[in-house]
N, C-alpha and C positions, 0 to 999 in steps of 0.2 A: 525514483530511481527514488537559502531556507533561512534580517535579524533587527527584531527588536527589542528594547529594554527583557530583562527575564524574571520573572518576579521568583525569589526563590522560598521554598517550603522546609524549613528547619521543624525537623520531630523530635519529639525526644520518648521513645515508643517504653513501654513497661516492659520490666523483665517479666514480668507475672503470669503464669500463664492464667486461661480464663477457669473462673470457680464454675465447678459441675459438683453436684450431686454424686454419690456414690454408686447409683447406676447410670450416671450416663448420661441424663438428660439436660437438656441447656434451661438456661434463664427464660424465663415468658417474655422480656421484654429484646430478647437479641434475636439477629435476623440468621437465618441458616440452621443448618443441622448438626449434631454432636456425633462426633466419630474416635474414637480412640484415645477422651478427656479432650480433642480439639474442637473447635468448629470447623463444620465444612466449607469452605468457601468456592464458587466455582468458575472459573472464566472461561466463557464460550468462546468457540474458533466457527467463522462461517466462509467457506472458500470451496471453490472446486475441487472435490477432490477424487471426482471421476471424469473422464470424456477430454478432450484436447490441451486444455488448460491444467490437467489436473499435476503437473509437474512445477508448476508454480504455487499453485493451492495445498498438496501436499507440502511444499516449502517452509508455506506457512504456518500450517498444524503444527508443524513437527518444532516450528522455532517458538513457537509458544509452548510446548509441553516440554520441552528446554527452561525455558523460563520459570516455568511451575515445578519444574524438579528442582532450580537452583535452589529458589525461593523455599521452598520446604527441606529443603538438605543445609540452609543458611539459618534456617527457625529466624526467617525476613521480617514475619509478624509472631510474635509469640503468642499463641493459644488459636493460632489460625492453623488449615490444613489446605493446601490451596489443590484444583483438580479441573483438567477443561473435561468439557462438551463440544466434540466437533462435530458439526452437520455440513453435510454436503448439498452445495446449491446450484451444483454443474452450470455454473456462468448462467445464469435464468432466472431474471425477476421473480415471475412468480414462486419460485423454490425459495429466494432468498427471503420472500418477505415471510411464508408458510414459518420458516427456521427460526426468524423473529420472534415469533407467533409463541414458536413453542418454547425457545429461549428465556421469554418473557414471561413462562406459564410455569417455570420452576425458579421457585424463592433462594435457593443457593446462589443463580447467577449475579453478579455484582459487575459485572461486565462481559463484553462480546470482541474479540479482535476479528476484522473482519469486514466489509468482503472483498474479493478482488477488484471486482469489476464496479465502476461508478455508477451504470445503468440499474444494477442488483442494489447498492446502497439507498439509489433512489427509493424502491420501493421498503427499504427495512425501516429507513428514519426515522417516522413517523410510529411505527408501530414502538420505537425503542424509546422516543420521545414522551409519547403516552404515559410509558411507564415505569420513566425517571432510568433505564437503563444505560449507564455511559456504553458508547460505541466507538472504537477504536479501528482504523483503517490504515492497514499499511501500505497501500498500495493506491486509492482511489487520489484522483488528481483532477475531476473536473471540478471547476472553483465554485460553481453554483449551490456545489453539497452544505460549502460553509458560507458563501457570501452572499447567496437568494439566487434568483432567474436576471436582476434586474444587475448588476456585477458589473457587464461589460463594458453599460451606464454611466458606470460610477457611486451605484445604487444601492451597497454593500447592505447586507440588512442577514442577520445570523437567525436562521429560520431552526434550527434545529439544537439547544442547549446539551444535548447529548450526545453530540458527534465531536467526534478529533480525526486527527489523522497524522502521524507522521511522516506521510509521504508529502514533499512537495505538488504545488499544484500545474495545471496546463497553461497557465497564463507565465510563469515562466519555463517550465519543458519547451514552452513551443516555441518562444521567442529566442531560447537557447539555442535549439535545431537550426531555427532559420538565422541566425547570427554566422553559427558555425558553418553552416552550407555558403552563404554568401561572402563573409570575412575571409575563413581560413580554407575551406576545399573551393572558394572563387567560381562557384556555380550561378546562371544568372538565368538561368531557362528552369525553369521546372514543371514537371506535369504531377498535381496535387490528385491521391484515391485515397475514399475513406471506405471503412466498411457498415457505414449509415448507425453505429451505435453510437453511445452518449458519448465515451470515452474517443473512441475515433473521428468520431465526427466536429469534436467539439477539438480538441486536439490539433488535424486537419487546417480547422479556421482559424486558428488564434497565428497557425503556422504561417498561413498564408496572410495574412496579416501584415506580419511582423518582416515578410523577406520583400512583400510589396514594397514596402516603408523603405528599407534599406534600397530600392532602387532593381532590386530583381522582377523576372516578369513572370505570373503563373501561364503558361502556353497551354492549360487544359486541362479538365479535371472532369474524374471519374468515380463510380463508386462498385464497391462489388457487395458480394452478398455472402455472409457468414457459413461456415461448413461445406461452401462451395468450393471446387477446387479448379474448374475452369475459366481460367481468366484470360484467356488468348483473345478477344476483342480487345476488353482491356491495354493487354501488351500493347496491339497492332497499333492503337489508337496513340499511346508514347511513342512510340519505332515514326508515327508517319508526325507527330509533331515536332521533333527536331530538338527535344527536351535533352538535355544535358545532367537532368538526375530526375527520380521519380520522388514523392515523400510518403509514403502512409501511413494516415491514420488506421491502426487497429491494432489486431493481437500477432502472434507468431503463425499460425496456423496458416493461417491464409495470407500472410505477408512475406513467408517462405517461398510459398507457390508465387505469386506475384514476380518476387524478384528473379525470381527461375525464368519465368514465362517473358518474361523483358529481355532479358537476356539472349532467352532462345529466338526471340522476332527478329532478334539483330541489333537490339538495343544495347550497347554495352556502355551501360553507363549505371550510376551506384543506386541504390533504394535506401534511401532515409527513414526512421522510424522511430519513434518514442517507445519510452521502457514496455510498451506490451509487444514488442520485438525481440527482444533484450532477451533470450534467452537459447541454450545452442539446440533447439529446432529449430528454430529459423533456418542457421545453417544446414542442420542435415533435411530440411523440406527440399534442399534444392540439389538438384540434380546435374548442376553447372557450377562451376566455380565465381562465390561470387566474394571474390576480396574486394575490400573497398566498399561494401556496403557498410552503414553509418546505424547507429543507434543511440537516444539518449534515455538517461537511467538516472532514475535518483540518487542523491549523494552521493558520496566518492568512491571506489574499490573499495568494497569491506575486507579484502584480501590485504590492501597495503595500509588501512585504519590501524595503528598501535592501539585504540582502544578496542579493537574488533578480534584480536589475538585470543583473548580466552575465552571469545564467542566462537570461535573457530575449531578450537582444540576440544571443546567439549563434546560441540557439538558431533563432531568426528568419533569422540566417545564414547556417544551414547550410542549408536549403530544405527542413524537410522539410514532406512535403506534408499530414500529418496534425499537429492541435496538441499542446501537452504536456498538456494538460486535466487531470485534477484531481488529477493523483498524477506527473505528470510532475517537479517539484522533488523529491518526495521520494523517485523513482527513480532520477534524479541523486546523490543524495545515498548511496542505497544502495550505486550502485555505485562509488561516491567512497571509500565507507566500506572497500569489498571493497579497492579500489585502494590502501587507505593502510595496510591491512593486510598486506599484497604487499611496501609498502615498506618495513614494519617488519622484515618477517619478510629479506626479502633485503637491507638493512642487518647485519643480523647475523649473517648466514652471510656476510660478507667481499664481497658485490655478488653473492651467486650465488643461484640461487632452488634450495633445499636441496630435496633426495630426498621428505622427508615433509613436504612445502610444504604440503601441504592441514591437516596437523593442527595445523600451526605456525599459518596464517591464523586456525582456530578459534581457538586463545588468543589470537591477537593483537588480536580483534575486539571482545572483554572491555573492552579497553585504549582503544582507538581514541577520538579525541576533537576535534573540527573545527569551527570556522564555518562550515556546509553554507549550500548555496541557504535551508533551511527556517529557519537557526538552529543552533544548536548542535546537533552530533548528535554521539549517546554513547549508551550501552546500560548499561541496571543489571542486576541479575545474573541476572533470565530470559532477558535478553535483547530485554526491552520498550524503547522510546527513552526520553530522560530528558525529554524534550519533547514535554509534553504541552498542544498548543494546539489550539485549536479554534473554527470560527466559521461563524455560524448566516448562512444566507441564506435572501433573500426574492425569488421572479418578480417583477419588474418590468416590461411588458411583454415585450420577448421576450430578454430576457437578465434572470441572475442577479446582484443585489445584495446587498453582505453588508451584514448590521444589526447584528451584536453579535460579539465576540470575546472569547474568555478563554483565561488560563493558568491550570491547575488543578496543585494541589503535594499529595503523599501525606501 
């Protein structure tokens, strides 16, 4: 849907624009292309932007090419042109890491916002790593992206220098959820399904974890299987356990169906689910009325943010035809983040965007420190956001209500 110390980054950027030559062509020693006496500068978007998901994925394109309009209608960096590249990786590892590949394979990009899903980050990493590409993720939450395999340990170890993310992680999403389920909607029975990807599965565990701890009992746990829409074993399997709420790990698609199919066995009781629920298909997958069903999402309503107001209006402005829906501020915000790092790094090379612009962004991104649409956004030294907010919603009829918010502090 996040605080420590924030190191902040004071610039002081040149009014200058960058010196070209009279036809056009840039300096030998600066990175990028010359376009209309500017440089081109260009920020990749990698997200779904076709098949089930692509309603979130399009969210995100479109709040980064917001961002890069601001940015160039503000002259954010003078003698810069900024401009994304969006590739579509329809929720599929191997698409996402291909997109890297080719990301990686044009000298304009200075960074990538992106991708949804944390199974798909898995395999870009490395490829962005290799090649000094900062990688910005608004959405990925499993903790192992920035703090290793070995995390859950205690064994924090930051594998990848080129990864951020503004989205909060699963280590508090999930302990949120089961706080909330057990504390305040007083649930003590639950039947735990994931749908066996990184995100879900991992998610899933930290949940059940966490509501164990607090003295609740998991009564049984199931998994289904992605683009599948038969879940009626599933259901039966809750109906006959005696579960008083279900939770799952996964995306909207299949978690729509899910809570449908509970419902229909005779289960009437709520389905719990982290921000890959968070969105109103959920609601319309279901064919039953299901109020009272629970979602948790990063950070606060971008809707009631005072700083989220002309992130709002604009973005309304520019027409686009899909919403910014639940990660939309915080793809903004990423790619705000890549943008202020551009301006660091070419304040200091004298108004020029230097040779090894990509490695210079990575360090600059360490630094980086801003009132975003979300709130403060800043990164501590995995590269996790230092804003860690978070808030629980409830079906209302056919729209999402949120009922409780928190900031959580390490």
């Amino acid at each position: 849907m996040r605080h420590r110390s924030l190191l902040i980054l004071t610039t002081m950027v040149t009014t200058g624009a960058l010196t070209l030559s009279a036809c056009g062509s840039r300096d030998d020693n600066q990175s990028g292309s010359a376009s209309g006496g500017k440089t081109t500068v260009v920020i990749g978007v990698d997200a779904p932007l076709t098949g089930s998901l692509s309603a979130l994925g399009q969210g995100i394109k479109n709040s980064v090419d917001l961002a890069v309009k601001t940015a160039n209608k503000n002259n954010e960096v003078p003698g810069v042109e900024f401009k994304i590249e969006a590739l579509d990786d329809q929720a599929v590892p191997a698409s996402g890491q291909a997109n890297a590949t080719k990301l990686v394979g044009n000298k304009d990009v200075l960074g990538v916002v992106g991708p949804l899903n944390s199974g798909v980050a898995q395999s870009m990493q490395g490829v962005f790593n290799t090649a000094n590409l900062t990688q910005v993720s608004p959405a990925n939450t499993n903790p192992a992206l920035t703090q290793g395999d070995n995390w859950g340990k205690g064994d924090k170890k930051r594998t990848f220098a080129t990864y951020f993310r503004t989205a909060t992680t699963d280590v508090i999403q999930g302990k949120f959820a089961a706080q909330y389920l057990y504390n305040d909607a007083k649930k003590r029975k639950v039947f735990v399904v994931d749908d066996k990807q990184t995100y879900g599965a991992g998610l899933a565990a930290i949940f059940s974890d966490e509501f164990k701890r607090l003295g609740g009992k998991i009564v049984g746990t199931d998994h289904v299987t992605v683009k599948e829409t038969d879940f009626s074993s599933t259901a039966d399997k809750v109906k006959a356990s005696g579960a008083d709420s279900v939770y799952f790990g996964g995306q909207y698609p299949e978690g729509g169906l899910l809570s449908d199919q509970v419902k229909k066995a005779g289960a009437k009781i709520p389905t719990m689910g982290g921000d890959g629920i968070y969105d109103p298909a959920f609601i319309k997958a279901s064919g039953v009325a299901n109020d009272g069903d629970l979602a948790t999402s990063v950070g606060y309503p971008v809707e009631k943010l005072p700083t989220a107001k002309k992130f709002i209006d604009d973005y309304k402005a520019g027409g686009y035809k899909d919403a910014y829906a639940a990660y939309g501020g915080y793809s903004y915000d990423a790619a705000w983040s890549i943008i202020q790092a551009v301006k660091a790094v070419v304040a200091a090379n004298d108004g020029k965007v230097p040779a090894d612009a990509r490695k210079k962004v990575v360090d600059a991104m360490s630094k980086v420190s801003f009132d975003g649409v979300t709130g403060k956004v800043s990164f501590d030294e995995f590269g996790d956001t230092t804003n860690k907010q978070l808030t629980v919603y409830a079906v209302k009829g056919a729209d999402w209500k949120d009922v409780k918010s928190a900031t959580f502090e390490d």
